[in-house]
C-alpha positions in Angstrom: -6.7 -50.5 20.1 -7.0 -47.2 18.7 -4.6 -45.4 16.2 -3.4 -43.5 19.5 -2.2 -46.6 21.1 -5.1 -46.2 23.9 -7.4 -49.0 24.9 -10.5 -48.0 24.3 -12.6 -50.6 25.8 -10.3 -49.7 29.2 -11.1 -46.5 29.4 -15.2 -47.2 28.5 -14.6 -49.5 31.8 -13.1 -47.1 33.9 -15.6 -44.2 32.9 -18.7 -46.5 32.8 -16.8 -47.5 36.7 -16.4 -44.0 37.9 -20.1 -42.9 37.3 -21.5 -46.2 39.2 -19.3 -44.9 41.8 -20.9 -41.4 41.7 -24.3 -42.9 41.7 -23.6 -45.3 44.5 -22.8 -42.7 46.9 -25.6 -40.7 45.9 -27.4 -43.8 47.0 -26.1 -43.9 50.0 -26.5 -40.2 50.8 -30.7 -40.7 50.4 -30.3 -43.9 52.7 -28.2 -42.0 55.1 -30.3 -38.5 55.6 -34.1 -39.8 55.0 -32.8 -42.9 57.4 -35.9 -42.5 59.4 -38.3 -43.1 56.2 -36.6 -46.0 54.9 -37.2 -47.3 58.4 -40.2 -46.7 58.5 -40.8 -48.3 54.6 -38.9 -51.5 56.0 -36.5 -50.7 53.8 -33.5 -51.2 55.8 -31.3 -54.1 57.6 -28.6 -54.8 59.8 -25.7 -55.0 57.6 -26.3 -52.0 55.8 -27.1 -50.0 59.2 -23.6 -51.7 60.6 -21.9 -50.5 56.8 -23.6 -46.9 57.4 -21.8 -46.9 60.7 -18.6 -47.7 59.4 -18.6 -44.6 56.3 -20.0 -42.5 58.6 -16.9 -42.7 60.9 -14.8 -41.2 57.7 -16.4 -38.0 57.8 -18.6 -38.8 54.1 -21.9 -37.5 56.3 -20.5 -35.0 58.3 -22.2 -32.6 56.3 -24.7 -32.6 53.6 -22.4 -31.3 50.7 -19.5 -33.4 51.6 -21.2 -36.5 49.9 -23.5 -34.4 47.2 -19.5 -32.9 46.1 -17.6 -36.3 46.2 -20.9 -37.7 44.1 -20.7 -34.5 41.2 -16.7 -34.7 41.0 -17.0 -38.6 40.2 -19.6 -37.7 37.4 -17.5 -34.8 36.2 -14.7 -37.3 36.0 -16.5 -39.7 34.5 -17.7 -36.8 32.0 -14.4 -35.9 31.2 -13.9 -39.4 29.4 -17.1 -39.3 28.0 -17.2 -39.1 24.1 -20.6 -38.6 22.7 -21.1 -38.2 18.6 -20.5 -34.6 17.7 -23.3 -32.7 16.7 -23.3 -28.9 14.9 -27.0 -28.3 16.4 -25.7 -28.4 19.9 -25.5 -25.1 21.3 -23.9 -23.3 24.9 -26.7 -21.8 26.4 -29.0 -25.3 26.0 -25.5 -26.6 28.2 -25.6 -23.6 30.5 -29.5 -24.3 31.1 -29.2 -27.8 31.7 -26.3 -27.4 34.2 -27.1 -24.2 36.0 -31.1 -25.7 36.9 -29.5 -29.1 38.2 -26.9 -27.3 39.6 -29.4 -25.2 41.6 -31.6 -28.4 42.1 -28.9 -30.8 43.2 -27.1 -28.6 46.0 -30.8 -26.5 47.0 -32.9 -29.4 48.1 -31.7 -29.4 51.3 -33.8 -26.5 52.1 -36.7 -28.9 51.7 -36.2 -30.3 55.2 -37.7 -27.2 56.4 -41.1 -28.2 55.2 -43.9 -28.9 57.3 -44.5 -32.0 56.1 -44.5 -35.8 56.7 -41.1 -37.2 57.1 -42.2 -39.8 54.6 -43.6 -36.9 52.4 -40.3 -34.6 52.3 -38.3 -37.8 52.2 -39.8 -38.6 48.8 -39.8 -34.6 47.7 -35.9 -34.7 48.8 -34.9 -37.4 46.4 -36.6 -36.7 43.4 -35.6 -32.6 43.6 -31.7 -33.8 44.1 -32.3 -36.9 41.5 -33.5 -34.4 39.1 -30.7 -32.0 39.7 -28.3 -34.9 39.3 -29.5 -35.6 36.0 -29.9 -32.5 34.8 -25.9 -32.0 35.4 -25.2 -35.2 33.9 -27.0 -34.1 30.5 -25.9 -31.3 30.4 -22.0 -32.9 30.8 -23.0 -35.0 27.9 -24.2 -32.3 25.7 -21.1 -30.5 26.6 -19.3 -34.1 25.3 -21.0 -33.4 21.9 -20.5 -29.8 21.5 -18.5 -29.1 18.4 -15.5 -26.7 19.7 -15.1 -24.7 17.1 -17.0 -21.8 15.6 -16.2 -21.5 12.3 -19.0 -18.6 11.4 -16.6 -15.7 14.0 -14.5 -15.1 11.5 -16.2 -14.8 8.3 -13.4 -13.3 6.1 -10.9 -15.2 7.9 -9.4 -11.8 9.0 -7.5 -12.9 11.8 -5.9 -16.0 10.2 -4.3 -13.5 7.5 -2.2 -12.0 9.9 1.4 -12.0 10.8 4.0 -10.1 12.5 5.1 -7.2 11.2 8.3 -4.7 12.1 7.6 -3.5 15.6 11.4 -1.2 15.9 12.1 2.2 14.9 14.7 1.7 12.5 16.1 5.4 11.3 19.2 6.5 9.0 20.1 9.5 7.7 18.1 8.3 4.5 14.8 7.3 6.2 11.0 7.3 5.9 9.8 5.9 8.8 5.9 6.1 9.1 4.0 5.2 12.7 1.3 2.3 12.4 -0.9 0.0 14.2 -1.2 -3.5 12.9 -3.8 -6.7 14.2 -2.5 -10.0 15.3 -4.3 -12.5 16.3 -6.8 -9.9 17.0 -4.8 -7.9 18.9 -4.1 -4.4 18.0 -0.1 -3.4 18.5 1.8 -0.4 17.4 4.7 -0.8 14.5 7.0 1.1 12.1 7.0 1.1 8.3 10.6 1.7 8.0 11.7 2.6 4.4 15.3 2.7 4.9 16.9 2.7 1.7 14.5 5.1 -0.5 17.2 4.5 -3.4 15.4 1.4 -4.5 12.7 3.1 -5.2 9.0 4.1 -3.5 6.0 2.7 -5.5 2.9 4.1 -3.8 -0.6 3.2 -5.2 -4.0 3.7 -4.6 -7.3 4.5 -5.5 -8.3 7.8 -5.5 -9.6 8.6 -1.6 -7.2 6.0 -0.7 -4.8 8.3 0.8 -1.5 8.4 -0.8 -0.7 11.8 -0.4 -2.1 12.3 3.1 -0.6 9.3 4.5 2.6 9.0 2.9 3.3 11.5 0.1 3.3 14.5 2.2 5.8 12.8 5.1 8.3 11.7 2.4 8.4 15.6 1.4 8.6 16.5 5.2 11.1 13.8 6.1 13.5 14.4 3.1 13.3 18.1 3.7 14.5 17.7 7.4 16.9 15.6 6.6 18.5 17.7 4.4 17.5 16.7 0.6 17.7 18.6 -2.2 14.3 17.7 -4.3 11.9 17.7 -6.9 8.5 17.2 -6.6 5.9 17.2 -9.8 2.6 18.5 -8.4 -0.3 17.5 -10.6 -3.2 19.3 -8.9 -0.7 22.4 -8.0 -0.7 23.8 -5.3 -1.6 20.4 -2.7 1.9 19.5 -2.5 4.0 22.7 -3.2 2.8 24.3 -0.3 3.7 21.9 2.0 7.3 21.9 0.4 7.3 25.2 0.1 5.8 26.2 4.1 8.4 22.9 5.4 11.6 24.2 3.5 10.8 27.5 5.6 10.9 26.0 8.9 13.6 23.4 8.2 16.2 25.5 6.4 19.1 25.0 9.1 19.2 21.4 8.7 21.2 22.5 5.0 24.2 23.4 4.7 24.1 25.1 2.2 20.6 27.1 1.9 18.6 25.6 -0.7 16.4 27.8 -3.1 13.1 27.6 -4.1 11.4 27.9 -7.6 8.3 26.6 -9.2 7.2 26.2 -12.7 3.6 26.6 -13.4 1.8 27.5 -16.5 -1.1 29.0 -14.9 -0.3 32.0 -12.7 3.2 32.9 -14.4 3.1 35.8 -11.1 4.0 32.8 -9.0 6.5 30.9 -11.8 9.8 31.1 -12.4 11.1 30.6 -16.0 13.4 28.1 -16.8 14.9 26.8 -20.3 15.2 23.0 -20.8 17.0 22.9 -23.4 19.9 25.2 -22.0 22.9 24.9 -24.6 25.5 24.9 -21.0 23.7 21.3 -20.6 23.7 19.9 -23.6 26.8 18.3 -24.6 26.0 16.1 -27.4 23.2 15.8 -30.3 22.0 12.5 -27.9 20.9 15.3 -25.5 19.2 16.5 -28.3 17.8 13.0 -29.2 16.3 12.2 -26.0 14.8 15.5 -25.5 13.3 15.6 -29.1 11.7 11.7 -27.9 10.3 12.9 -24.7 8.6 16.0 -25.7 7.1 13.9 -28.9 6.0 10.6 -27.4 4.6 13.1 -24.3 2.2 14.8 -27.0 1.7 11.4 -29.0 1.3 8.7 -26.4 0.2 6.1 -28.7 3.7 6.6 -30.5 5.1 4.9 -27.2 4.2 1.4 -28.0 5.1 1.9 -31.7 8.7 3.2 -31.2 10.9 2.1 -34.1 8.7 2.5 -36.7 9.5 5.2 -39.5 6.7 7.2 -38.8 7.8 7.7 -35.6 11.1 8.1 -35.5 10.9 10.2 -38.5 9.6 13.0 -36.4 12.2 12.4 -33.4 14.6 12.8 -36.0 13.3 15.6 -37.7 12.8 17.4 -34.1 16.1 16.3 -32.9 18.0 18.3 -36.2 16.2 21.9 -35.2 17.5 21.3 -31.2 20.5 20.9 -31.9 20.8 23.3 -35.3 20.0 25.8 -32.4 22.1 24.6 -30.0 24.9 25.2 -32.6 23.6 28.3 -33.7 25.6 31.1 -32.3 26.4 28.9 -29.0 22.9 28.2 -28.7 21.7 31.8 -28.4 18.1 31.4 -29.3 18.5 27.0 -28.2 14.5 27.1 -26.4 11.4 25.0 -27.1 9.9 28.0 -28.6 12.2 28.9 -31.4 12.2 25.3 -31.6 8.2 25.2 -32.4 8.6 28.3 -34.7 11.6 27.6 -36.7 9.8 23.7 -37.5 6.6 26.3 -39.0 8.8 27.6 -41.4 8.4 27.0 -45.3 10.7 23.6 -46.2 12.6 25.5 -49.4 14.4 27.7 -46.3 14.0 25.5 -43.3 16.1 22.5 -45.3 19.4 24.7 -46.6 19.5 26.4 -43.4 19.5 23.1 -41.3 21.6 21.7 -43.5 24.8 23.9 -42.8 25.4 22.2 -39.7 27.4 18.7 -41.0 26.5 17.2 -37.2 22.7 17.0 -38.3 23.1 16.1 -42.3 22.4 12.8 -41.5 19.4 13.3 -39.8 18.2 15.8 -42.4 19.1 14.2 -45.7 16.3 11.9 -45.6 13.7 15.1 -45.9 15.9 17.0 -48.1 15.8 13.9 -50.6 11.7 13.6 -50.2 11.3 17.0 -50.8 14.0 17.4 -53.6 12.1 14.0 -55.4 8.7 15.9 -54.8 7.5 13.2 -52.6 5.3 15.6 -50.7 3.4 12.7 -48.8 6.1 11.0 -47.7 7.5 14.3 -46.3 4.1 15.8 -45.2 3.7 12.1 -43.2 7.4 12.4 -41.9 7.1 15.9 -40.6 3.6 17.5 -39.9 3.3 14.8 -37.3 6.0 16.9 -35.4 4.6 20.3 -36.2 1.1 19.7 -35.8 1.9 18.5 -32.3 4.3 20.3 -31.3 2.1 23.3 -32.7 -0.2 22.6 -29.6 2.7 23.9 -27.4 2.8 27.4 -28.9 0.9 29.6 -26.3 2.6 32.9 -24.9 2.2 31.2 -21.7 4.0 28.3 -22.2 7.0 30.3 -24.5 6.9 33.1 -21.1 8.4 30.3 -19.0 10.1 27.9 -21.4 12.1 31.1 -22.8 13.5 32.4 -19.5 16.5 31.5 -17.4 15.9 31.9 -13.9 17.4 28.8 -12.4 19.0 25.6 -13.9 18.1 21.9 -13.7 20.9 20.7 -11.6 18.9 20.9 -8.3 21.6 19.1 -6.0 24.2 21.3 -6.9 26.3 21.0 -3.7 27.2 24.7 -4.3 23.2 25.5 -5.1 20.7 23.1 -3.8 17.2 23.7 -5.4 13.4 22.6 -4.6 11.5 22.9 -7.5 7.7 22.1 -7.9 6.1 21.8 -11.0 2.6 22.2 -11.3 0.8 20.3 -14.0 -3.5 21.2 -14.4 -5.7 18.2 -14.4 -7.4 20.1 -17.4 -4.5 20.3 -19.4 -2.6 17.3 -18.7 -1.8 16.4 -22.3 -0.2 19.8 -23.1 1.6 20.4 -19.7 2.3 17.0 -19.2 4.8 16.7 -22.3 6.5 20.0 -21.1 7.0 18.7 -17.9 8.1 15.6 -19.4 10.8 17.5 -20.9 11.9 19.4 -17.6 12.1 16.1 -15.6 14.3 14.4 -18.6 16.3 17.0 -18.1 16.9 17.3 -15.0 17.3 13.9 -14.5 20.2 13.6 -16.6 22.1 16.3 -14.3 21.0 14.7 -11.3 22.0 11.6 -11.8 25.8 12.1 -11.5 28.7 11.3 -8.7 29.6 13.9 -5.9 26.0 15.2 -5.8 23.8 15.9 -3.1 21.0 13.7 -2.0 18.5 14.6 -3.9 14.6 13.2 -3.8 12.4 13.4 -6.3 8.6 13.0 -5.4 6.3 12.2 -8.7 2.3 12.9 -8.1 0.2 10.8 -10.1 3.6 9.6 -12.6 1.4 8.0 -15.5 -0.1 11.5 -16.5 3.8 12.3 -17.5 6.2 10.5 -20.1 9.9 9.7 -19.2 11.9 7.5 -21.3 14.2 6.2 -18.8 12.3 6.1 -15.5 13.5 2.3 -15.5 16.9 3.0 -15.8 16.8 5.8 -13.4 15.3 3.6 -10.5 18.4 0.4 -11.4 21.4 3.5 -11.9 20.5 6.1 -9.4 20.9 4.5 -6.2 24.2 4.7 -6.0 24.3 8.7 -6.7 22.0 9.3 -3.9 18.9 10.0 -5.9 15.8 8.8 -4.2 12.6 8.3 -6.6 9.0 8.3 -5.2 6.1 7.1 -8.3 2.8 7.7 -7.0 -0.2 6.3 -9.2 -3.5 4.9 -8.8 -3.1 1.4 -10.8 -0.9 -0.5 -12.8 -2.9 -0.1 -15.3 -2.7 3.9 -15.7 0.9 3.0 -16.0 0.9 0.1 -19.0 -1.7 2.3 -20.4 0.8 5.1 -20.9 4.1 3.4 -21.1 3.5 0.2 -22.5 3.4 -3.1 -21.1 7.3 -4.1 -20.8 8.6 -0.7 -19.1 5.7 -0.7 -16.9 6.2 -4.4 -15.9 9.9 -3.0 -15.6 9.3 -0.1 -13.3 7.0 -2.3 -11.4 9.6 -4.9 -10.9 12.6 -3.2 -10.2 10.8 -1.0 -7.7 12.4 -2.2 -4.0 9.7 -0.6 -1.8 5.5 -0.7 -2.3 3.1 0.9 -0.5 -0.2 -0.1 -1.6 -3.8 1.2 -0.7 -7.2 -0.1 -2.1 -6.7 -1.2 -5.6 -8.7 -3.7 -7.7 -8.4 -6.1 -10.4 -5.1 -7.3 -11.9 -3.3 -5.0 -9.7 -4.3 -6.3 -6.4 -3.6 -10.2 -8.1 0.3 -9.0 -9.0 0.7 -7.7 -5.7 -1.1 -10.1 -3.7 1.9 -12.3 -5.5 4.4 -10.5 -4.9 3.5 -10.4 -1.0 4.0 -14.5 -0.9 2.3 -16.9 1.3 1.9 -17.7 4.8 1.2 -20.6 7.4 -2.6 -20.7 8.1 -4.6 -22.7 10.3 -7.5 -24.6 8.7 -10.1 -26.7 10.2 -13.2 -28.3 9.2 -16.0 -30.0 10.6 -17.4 -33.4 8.7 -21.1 -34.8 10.3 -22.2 -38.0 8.9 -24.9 -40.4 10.3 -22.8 -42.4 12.9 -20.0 -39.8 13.3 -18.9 -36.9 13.2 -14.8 -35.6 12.7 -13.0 -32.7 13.1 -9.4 -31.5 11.6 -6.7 -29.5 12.0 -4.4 -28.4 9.6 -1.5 -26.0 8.6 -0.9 -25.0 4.8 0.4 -22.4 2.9 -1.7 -19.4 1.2 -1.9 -16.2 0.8 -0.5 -13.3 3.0 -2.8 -10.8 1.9 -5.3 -12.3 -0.7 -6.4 -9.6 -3.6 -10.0 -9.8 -2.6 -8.8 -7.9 1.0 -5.7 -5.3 -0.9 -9.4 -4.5 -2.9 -11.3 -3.6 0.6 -8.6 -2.1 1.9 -10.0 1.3 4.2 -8.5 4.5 3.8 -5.1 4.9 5.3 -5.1 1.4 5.6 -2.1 0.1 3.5 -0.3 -3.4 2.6 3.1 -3.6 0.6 6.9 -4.5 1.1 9.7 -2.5 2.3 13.5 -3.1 0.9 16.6 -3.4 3.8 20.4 -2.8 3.6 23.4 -4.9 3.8 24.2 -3.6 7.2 21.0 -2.8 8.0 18.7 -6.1 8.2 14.7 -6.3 8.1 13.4 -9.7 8.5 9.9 -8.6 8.7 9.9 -6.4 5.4 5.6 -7.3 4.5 3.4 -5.2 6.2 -1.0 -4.5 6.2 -1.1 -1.9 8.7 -3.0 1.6 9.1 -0.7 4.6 9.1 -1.5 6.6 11.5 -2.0 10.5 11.3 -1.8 13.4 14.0 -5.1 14.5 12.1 -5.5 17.6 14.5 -1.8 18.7 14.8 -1.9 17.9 10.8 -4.7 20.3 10.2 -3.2 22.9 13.0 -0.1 22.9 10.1 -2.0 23.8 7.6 -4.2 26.3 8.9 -0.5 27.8 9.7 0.8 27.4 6.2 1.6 30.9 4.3 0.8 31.3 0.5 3.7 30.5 -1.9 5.2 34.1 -3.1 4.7 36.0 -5.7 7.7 36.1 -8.3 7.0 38.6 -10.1 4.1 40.9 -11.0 4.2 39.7 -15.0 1.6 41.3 -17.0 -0.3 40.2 -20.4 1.8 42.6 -22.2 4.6 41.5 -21.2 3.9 37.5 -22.3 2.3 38.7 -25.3 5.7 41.0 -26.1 8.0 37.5 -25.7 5.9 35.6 -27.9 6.2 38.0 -30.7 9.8 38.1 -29.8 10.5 34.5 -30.3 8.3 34.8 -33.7 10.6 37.9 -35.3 14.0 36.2 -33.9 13.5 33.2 -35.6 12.4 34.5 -38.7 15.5 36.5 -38.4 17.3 33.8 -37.9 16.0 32.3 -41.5 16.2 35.3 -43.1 19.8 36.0 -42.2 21.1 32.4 -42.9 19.2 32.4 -46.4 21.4 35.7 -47.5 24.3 34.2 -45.8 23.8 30.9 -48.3 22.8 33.0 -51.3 26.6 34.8 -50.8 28.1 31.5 -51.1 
């Protein structure tokens, strides 16, 4: 007995009995149609001439193919049982051959009756050509019997096993990002939705360069968020690829606000097509923590390696000593002259002024005593190692381009105003990433901190390439902002860029607390975290195992991964994997997706050709920049002057 509960030995009876069956009428069917040679061989007698009679009343003879049919479905039966040992050499067309030539030999001969020859002659012809045919078919049946049936070589990268369903509805909000894809299952190609529906948990995008992130997705986050209404920021670091879509969108989409929103950019460049804004405007700083955090951006932006090394006294020396001059101007005549320039020139001034002067403000004596006490000691190294870190720095900032925009006051940070929506694009230069990068770094802390506040509007902010920028609190932005309506879209290339620049634990944070991935082709440790984070599915597997007496095949299910790193590292352009987050009320149970966006690339390239150039501001000349940077010189060194009579009165 077999493990099946069949009898074996049975069922080699019945199929050994069914195939003597097919050969015994094929007997009969030579006896009965070359009758007249077997007669005249001698080969014949009364019983089986008075059996002949007796089928041939059924109807078996009443035409050739009647028998020759009932004779090939008892050996296909008898095939069907048949269970040769497997073998991987067999292939389908030495199957095909063998059956279509005995097909075409077994049911053909009868043509041979036409000959012109002897009876005995075409007899003998007859029964080897239909003989022949029979047992080509019934080779070929068991050759089909030991035909392995699988073909494990079709799917080399075991493409179509990977795949799963994925989120076929249109699932929309008021919030949304839904982007149109096309997925394979099975190998079959079917349309779907990548429906981010709750952009407050966050947007991680990633990609190689060429991959596509801002073709594919970057740019129909800004277009979706602008037609649905959001007030937004959006840091541009090879200006102008994304401002002019923002900028050409938020002209044909301006009646979906209610209030209209306006439109500035900050770029160090072309100051013509920039608008000046202050960071550090005195309205928005309440407290010298404003101050703090403003000081730590701008610094850590210049000094990146300081980022990993936060705490020490080196470093925090220099916060400190930065954060005393904001807020010294800040208090300074209600923050009259409270800019990053007179910031950068009041630290160049000599320390036997800069200390007494800073040290009239009791909120910053703390922060000061520890340089007046170096300096008063004569511990110049100590004091040159505590503060020319800061100035030699933040000396790299002073350019009468940079004090043009940083010195002017054209809009203010708190873009999702209800009473004054703003969409502000900042433009960074790949060139100059280090030195605009920290500036920028200053703007977004800033703003970030009037964003993020109850009764605003929604608000979207849109970050190209984030590592080439520092912000302190991106982490905290992502866990708190959610609930104020502030949507947050990080863009990079790897995780790497990012724990390069921010330090392993808050890029493992950002990473982790990010609800919503999109990834495209990325390599290395990268594609391994993701290709985690995606989980496992149920796969087939099978194998084939040949030995000398046998050979076995098995089936099996198991676990493994969704998307394996090896294919999120081959991944085409615009072809993208990654994870979408749902809502309480609004339930996705297919949230993994590896699907190819798909892009209107002629009705894209149609916009474009149709987009306008971003306006002009204001026709600034050289003189003019030149004329401000000099200004900010001679008012702080007013400034000193002024306060050092002021103390010698005392």
């Amino acid at each position: 007995m077999s493990l099946t509960g069949e009898n074996e030995q049975g069922l080699r009876k019945i199929v050994d009995l069914t195939r003597f069956a097919s050969i015994f009428i094929l007997l009969l069917h030579f006896y009965y149609y070359c009758y007249i040679a077997f007669e005249q061989w001698g080969i014949k007698s009364t019983i089986t001439d008075r059996l002949m009679t007796n089928i041939m009343h059924t109807g078996l003879f009443s035409s050739q193919h009647i028998s020759k049919f009932l004779a090939i479905g008892l050996l296909v039966i008898s095939l069907l049982g048949a269970q040769g040992k497997k073998d991987e050499k067999i292939n389908w067309g030495s199957i095909a051959a063998y059956l279509l030539i005995g097909m075409l030999l077994f049911f053909s001969s009868g043509m041979l009756f036409r000959l012109n020859y002897s009876l005995e002659n075409i007899a003998i012809i007859y029964m080897v050509v239909t003989g022949i045919g029979f047992l080509l078919i019934l080779a070929g049946g068991n050759l089909l019997s030991r035909l392995i049936r699988l073909n494990l070589s079709n799917d080399v990268f075991n493409s179509l096993n990977e795949t799963f369903p994925q989120e076929e509805r249109l699932l929309t909000n008021e919030y949304s990002i839904n982007l149109t894809a096309r997925y394979n299952l099975k190998g079959r190609i079917r349309k779907s939705w990548i429906n981010i529906i709750n952009p407050f948990r966050g947007l991680l995008v990633i990609g190689s360069p060429g991959a596509g992130k801002s073709w594919f997705v970057i740019q129909h986050v800004i277009k979706q968020h602008i037609e649905k209404g959001f007030a937004m920021f959006v840091y541009d670091f090879k200006y102008d690829d994304l401002s002019k879509i923002v900028y050409n969108w938020l002209q044909q989409n301006e009646h979906n606000y209610q209030v209209k929103p306006s439109f500035y950019v900050i770029n160090f460049d072309n100051l013509s097509i920039s608008h000046r804004c202050n960071p550090l405007d005195p309205n928005t700083m309440n407290d010298i923590t404003d101050a703090t955090e403003s000081a730590r951006t701008i610094l850590l932006g210049l000094n990146r390696e300081w980022i990993n090394k936060q705490g020490d006294f080196f470093v925090e020396s220099p916060i400190n000593f930065v954060t005393a001059i904001i807020w010294f101007l800040r208090k300074y005549e209600d923050g009259k002259y409270c800019t990053l320039p007179h910031v950068i020139e009041l630290m160049q001034a000599q320390y036997e002024e800069l200390f007494p002067v800073l040290n009239t403000q009791p909120e910053i004596e703390v922060l000061v005593n520890p340089f007046i006490t170096a300096y008063q000691n004569d511990a110049m190294d100590q004091l040159e190692g505590q503060v020319a870190s800061a100035k030699i720095g933040m000396a790299r900032l002073a350019s009468p381009q940079l004090y043009w925009v940083l010195s002017g006051n054209d809009f203010t940070l708190d873009i999702n105003n209800p009473k004054h929506p703003k969409i502000v694009c900042v433009g960074n230069n790949p060139e100059k990433q280090q030195i605009y990068g920290a500036v920028l770094s200053l703007y977004i802390s800033r703003l970030i901190r009037q964003v993020n506040r109850k009764g605003m509007l929604k608000c979207s902010l849109v970050f190209d390439e984030f590592p080439t920028i520092y912000f302190n609190n991106m982490d905290s932005l992502i866990a708190t902002a959610r609930s104020n309506k502030v949507a947050t879209t990080l863009a990079m290339q790897d995780f790497s860029q990012l724990k390069k620049d921010y330090g392993k634990e808050q890029a493992d944070v950002i990473v982790n607390i990010t609800g919503n991935i999109i990834s495209g082709q990325v390599m290395g440790e990268t594609s391994k975290l993701l290709s985690e984070r995606f989980g496992k599915i149920m796969q087939d597997r099978q194998s084939v195992s040949v030995n000398r007496t046998d050979t076995s095949i098995s089936h099996s299910k198991q676990l493994d991964s969704a998307i394996p790193a090896s294919k999120i590292a081959a991944l085409s352009s615009g072809e993208f994997v990654g994870l979408v987050a749902d809502n309480p009320d609004e339930k996705i149970k297919l949230k993994m997706f590896h699907a190819e966006i798909i892009n209107d690339a002629v009705k894209l390239n149609e916009e474009v050709g149709r987009y306008t150039e971003i306006p002009v501001v204001s026709n600034v000349t050289q003189q003019q920049v030149l004329d401000n940077y000099y200004q900010v010189k001679v008012e702080v060194k007013r400034l000193i002057g002024e306060e050092v009579e002021r103390l010698k009165r005392i």
